[in-house]
N, C-alpha and C positions, 0 to 999 in steps of 0.2 A: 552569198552569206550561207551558210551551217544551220540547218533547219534549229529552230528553237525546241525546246525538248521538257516536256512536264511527266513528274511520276504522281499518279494517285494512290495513297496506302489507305488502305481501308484500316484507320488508326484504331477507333475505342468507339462501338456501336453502343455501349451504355449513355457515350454522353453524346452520340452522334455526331460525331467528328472522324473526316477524313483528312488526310495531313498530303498537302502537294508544295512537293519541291519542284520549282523553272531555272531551267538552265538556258541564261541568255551567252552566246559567246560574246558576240559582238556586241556589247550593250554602246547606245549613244553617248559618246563622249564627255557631251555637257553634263550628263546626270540620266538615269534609263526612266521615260513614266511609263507607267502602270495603266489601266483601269479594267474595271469591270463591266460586261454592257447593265444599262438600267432598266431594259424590256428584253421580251425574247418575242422571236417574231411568231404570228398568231394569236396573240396575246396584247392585245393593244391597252397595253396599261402602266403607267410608270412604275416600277415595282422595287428599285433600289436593291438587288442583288446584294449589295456590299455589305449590307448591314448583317451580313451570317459570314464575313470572312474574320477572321483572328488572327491577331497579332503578324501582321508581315513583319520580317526581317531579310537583309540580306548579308551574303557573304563574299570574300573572292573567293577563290578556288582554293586561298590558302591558309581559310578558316577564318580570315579577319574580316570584321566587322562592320556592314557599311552602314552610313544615317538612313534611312528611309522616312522621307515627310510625308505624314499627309496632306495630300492639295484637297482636295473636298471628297464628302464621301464616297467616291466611284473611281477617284485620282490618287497616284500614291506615286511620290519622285524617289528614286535611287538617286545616291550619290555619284558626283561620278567617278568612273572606275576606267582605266585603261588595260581592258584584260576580260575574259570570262567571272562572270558572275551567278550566284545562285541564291531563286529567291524562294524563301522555306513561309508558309503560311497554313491555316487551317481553315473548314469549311464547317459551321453548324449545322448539317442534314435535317432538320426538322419538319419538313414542307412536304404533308402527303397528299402532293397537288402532281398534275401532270407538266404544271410549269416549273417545277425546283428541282430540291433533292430533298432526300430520304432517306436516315439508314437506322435500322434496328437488327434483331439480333434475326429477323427472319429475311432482310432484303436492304439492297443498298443501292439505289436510284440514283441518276445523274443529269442535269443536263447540264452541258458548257456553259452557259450562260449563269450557271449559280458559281460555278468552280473555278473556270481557267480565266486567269487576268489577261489582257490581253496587249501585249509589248505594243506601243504603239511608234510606229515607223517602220515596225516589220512584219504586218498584219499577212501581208501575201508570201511572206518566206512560206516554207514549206514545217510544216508542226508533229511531234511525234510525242506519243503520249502510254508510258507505262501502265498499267495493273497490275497492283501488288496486293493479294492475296493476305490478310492476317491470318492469325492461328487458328482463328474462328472457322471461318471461312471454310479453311481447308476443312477444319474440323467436321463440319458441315457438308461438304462437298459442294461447296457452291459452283457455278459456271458462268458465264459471262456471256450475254446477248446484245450485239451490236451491230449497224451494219458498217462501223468504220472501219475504214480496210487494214486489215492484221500484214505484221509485219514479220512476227516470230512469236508465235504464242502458243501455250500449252495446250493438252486435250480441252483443258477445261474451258480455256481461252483466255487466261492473264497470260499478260506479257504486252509488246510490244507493240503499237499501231502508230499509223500515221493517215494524213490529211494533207491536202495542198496547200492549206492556206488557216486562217486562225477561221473562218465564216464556215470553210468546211468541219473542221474540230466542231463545231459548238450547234452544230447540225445534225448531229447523230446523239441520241441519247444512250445512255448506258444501264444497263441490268444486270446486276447481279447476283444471287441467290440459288436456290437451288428448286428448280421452279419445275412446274409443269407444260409441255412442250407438246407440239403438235405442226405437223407439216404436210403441206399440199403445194404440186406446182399446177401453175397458172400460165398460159399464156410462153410456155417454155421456161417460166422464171421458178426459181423455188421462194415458197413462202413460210416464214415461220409465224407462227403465235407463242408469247409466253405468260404464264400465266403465275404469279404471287399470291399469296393472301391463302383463305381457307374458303373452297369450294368443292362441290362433287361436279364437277362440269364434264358434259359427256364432248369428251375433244373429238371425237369421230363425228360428232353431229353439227359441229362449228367446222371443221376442216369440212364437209360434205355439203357445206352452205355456204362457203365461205368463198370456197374456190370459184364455184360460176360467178360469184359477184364480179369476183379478181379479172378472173377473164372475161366477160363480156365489157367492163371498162378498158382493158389494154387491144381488144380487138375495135372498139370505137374506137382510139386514137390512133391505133396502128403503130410500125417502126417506124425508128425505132423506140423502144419503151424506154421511161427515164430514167429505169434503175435495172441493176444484175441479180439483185436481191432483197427482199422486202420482209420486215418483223413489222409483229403487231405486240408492243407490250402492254399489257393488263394488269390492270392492277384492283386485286376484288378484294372489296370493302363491302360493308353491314349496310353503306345507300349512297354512297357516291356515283357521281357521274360524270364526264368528260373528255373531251381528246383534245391532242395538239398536233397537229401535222410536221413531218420533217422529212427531209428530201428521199429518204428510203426507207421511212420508218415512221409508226407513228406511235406514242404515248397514252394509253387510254386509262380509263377508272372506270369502274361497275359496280353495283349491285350482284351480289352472289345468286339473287333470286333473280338475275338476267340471263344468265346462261341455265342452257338444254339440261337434262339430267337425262339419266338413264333411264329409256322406257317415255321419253315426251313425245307426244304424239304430234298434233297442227302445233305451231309457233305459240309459243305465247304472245300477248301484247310488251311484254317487257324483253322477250329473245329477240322478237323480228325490232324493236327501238335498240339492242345492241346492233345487231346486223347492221341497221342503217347508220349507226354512229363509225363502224367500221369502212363502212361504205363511203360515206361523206368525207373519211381522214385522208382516206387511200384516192379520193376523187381528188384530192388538193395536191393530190404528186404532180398532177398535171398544175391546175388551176389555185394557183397561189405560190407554188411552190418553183414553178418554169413559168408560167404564163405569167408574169408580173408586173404590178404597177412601177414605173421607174421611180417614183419615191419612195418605195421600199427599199429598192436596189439601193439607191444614192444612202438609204440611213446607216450611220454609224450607231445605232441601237444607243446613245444618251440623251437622245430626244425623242417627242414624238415625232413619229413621219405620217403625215396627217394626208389623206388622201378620199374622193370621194368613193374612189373604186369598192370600198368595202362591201356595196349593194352586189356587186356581182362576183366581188370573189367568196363572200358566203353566201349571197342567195342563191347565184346559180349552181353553185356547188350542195346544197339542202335542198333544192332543185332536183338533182341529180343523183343526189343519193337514196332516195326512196326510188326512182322510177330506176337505176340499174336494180334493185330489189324486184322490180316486176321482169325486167327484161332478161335477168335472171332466172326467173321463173319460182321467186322465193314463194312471191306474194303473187294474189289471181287479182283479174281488171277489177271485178268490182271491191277487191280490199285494196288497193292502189287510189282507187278515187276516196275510198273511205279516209283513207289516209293525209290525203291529199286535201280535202275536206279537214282535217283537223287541224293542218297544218295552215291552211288560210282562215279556220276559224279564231287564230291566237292572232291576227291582223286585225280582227273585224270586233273582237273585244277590246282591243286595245282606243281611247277615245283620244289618245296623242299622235295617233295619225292624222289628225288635223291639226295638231299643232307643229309637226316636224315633218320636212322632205328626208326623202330617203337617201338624197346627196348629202343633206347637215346630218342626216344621223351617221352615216360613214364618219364624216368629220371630224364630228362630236363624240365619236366614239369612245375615245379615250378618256373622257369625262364624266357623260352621262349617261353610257350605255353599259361602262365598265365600273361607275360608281352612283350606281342607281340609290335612292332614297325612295320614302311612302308615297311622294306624286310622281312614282316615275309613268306609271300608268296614263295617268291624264297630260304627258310631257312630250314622251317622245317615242320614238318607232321603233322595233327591232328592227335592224339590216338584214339578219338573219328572215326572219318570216316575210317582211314585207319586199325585201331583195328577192326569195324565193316567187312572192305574188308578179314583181314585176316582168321577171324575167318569163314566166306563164304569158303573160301577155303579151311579153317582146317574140316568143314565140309563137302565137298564134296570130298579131299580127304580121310576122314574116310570112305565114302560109295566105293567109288574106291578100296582103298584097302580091306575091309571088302564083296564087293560083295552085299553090301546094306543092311548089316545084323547087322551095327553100323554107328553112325551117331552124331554130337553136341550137340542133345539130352542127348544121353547115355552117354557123358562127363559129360554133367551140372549136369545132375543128380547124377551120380558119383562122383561128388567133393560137392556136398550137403550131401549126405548120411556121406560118410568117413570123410568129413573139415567143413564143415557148421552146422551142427549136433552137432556134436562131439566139434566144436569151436577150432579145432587144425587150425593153422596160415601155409599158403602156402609157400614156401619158391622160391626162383626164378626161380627157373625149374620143379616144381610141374605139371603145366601143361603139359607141354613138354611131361614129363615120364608118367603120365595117358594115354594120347594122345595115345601115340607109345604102351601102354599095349591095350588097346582097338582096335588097329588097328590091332595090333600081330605081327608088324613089326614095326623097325626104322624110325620113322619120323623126324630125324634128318638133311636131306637135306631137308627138309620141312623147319622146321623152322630157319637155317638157312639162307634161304631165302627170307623168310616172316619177321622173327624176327631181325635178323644182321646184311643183307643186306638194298639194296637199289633201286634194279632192282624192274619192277613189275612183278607180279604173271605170270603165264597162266591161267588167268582168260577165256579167250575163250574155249582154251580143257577144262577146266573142266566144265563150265558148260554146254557144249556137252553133258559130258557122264551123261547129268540128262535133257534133251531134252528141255536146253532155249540157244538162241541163243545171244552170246554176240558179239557186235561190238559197233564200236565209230565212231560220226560224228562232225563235224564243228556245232556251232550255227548259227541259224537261226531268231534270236532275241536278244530284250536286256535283257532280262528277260527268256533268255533260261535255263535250271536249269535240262535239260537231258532228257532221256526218248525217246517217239516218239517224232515227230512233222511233221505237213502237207508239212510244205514248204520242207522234206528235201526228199516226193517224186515226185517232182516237176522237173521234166526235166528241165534243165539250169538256175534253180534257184539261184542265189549268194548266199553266206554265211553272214553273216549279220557281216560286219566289222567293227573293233572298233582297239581303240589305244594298248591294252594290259594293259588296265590300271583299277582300281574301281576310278569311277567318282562321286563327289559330288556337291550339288551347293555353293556357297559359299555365304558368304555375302555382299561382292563385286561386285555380279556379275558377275561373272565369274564363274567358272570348273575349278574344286581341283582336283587335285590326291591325293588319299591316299594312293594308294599302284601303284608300277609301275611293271611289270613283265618281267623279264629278255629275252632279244633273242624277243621281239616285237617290236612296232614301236613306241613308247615313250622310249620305253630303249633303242631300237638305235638311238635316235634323240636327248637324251641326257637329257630329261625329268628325274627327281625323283619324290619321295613321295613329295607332302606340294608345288610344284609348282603350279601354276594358271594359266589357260591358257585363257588370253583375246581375242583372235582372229586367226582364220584362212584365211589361203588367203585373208585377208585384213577384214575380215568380223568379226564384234562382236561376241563375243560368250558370251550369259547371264546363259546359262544353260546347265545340261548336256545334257537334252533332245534335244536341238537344235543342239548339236555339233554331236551328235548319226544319225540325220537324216540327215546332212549335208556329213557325212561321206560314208551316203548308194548310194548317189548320185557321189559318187567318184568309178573311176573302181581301179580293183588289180594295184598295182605297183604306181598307182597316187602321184606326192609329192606335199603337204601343206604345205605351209610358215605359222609356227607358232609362236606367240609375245607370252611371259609369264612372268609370275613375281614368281620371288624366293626371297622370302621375301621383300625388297620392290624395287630390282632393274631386273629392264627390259631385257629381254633376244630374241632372234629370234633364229632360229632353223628350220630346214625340217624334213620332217616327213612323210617315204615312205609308204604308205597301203600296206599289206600282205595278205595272204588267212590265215584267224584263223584256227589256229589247230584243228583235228580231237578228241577231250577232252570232246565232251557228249556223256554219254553213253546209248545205247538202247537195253533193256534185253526184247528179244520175243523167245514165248513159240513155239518148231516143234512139234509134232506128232510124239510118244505121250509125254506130258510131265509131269513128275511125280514128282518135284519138286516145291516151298515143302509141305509136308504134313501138311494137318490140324490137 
């Protein structure tokens, strides 16, 4: 068959519409169907693409007119036709997410999965796909960043590409704009970064940080590496944040006051959480993106592909993205543990790690991790933090049992070589049984109760037996997020009290709850999510910060008469102060400590 062949015209950025015309030669004789996928992979969420495509229509070659039905919304039937056909549609860009599309009059985003329909019985032919430049555009001098492979294209870079197959197409995202650019090779490979939006971003200080990241991840897996050429697009916004990984590329959002400026000296806290967001996307080349679960492979993206692997293909990848930052030499050992500490602090707050394993929350993902409400706190786990916790564990038990002579390393690399490589599909206990060959023994009460259960780990002995010392303390702020902190060696220092609740301001005036957490002093006092709380002890409350510092002034056990409003009708309530739990956690290194390696 004659590759299938789609053009995108960057049509009217006013109303955010791009216009793509597909040329099927050989359309299926009964009638040609359509569809669009209804997730994009990373993104485990049903999200119904279709609902931003316009008006399909089809034609023959010789202008006449074909019926196109809709079968449901992701399905669309041509008529049939014995001969070449062409199907003319639009795309509403409106989606300033790293999962859609985007176009305005500064930038025009792409991913396949919002745009290209997808011929269905000829998904593996080979696909080739236009950029056509408006008037705009040009006008603008926009240029195009991609890593799908160009076929015949200008300096700027419209024009012609192609893909093996429709899975390859819709795996490379598109950028185009006239952007800010920056390059560093890595590893032998060239990297790009691009960068949209309004920023001063000092690109010498990101390319000079970026690159040891690059390379000490492609010298940990070795050849060969899974790509020729690697972009990081960016996309900086006034407080977004986010990435999506893609086989030689990955999609990001930022905060403007995330990236370096001219003259920044140590990292910020918010550069080095870019860095590692970069770090984590680029980590998934390997791990999610080659090393895969075989239910992903098998999905045709209209369903969920429900799998419990998610614990390890983003914990250990959130795993791995802060500690290549050390091995890098971004960050020193003790800001790594610091970090590291914060990162199992958001496990050890959360009280729905006793209600959810970390297999059902993979699961469930699609559900209740991707469509969280006010109890999600006391429901259920992140995969992401507590996937990270496990896989700590899976490694420091590998060195226990092993005697220090195998370690998480020797797994990742091990399922690169034999799964990643090779492109064979993980099946639900793949890990597990590597795990326990590498250790030489049964790690089956391991995971068990990492993976089944619901208890936490022994996270203290184990990382004993690698010389950092784990313990948990009470917060000492409102903005406490783990780690050390001064006040908590401060003889008779209080704990910094709060309702057990996330506080927001409202428009009102007042202090929202958005989440209430069970077994504290809004949840015994009768408080939920979406209540407002107007006053305490007779006193207004306009903000959370006031109610925060009103509260430090209160000793343990104190009750508040609190007025609130749930939805528009008026409520009182007491509300006893407690001593907050011991739930941040502070990783310090004894003498000597050898964990972990650079």
């Amino acid at each position: 068959m004659n590759p299938l062949h789609y053009q995108l015209t960057l049509h009217d950025y006013r109303s955010h519409r791009f216009a793509i015309t597909l040329i099927i030669e050989q359309p299926d004789p009964v009638g040609q169907l359509l569809r669009l996928p209804k997730w994009i992979p990373g993104s485990y969420m049903i999200r119904d693409f279709s609902k931003h495509i316009i008006n399909v229509r089809a034609t023959t070659f010789d202008g006449e007119a074909l019926k196109v039905s809709v079968v449901d919304p992701s399905h669309w039937q041509v008529a049939p036709h014995h001969g070449s056909i062409k199907v003319h549609y639009e795309v509403y860009a409106w989606d300033l997410s790293v999962r859609g599309a985007h176009y305005d009059q500064q930038h025009a985003f792409l991913n396949g999965t919002s745009c290209f329909l997808e011929v269905v019985g000829q998904s593996q032919q080979p696909q080739t796909l236009d950029l056509l430049a408006d008037e705009w555009a040009q006008h603008q001098a926009w240029s195009v960043a991609t890593t799908l492979p160009a076929l015949a294209v200008n300096q700027q870079g419209f024009g012609r590409y192609q893909a093996a197959n429709y899975a390859e197409l819709i795996d490379h995202p598109i950028e185009m704009a006239k952007f800010a650019e920056l390059r560093f090779e890595a590893g032998g490979i060239e990297h790009r970064m691009v960068l949209t939006g309004v920023h001063d971003a000092d690109l010498d200080r990101i390319a000079a940080d970026l690159a040891p990241i690059c390379a000490a991840q492609l010298a940990f897996f070795g050849q060969p590496a899974p790509f020729e050429r690697y972009i990081f697009m960016v996309m900086v916004t006034g407080n977004g944040y986010g990435g999506l990984e893609h086989r030689s590329s990955t999609a990001l959002m930022c905060s403007r006051d995330s990236l370096p400026y001219q003259g920044m000296g140590e990292p910020s806290d918010k550069y080095q959480q870019f860095l590692e967001l970069c770090s984590h996307e680029y980590f998934h080349s390997w791990n999610v993106k080659r090393i895969q679960p075989a239910r992903l492979q098998q999905s045709d993206l209209q369903s969920p592909a429900t799998t419990q692997l998610l614990w390890w293909f983003e914990g250990a990848t959130s795993y791995y993205d802060l500690l290549f930052l050390y091995r890098a030499g971004t960050i020193d050992h003790p800001t790594y543990l610091n970090k590291l500490a914060e990162q199992l602090t958001r496990v050890y707050r959360m009280p729905g790690r006793f209600q959810q394993s970390l297999a059902d929350a993979s699961k469930q993902a699609w559900t209740k991790f991707y469509q969280q409400d006010e109890n999600a706190p006391n429901a259920i786990i992140s995969y992401y933090t507590k996937g990270a916790l496990a896989v700590i564990a899976l490694d420091l038990t590998l060195r226990i049992r092993t005697k220090g002579q195998k370690n998480l390393d020797d797994l990742m690399r091990l399922l690169w070589q034999d799964y990643g490589i090779t492109e064979q599909g993980l099946t639900e206990h793949t890990i597990e049984q590597l795990a326990s060959q590498l250790a030489g023994s049964d790690l089956n009460e391991f995971f068990n109760q990492a993976l089944y259960a619901t208890e936490d780990l022994p996270l203290e002995q184990l990382f004993a037996q690698v010389g950092v010392n784990f313990s948990l303390r009470p917060p000492y702020a409102s903005q406490d997020l783990g780690g050390p902190h001064d006040k908590a060696t401060e003889a008779g220092t209080k704990p910094y009290l709060n309702l057990g609740a996330n506080l927001v301001n409202s428009t009102n005036n007042s202090v929202k709850l958005t989440h209430v957490w069970h077994e504290r002093p809004a949840h015994r006092a009768g408080l939920s999510g979406g209540d407002e709380i107007i006053a305490l002890d007779g006193i207004r409350m306009n903000n959370a910060s006031q109610l925060e510092a009103y509260l430090q002034r209160r000793p343990v056990g104190d009750r508040l008469t609190c007025h609130y409003f749930r939805r528009d009708e008026l409520g009182q309530t007491e509300i006893t102060l407690d001593i907050p739990p011991a739930d941040r956690v502070v990783l310090s290194p004894t003498t000597p400590c050898n964990w972990p390696e650079k």
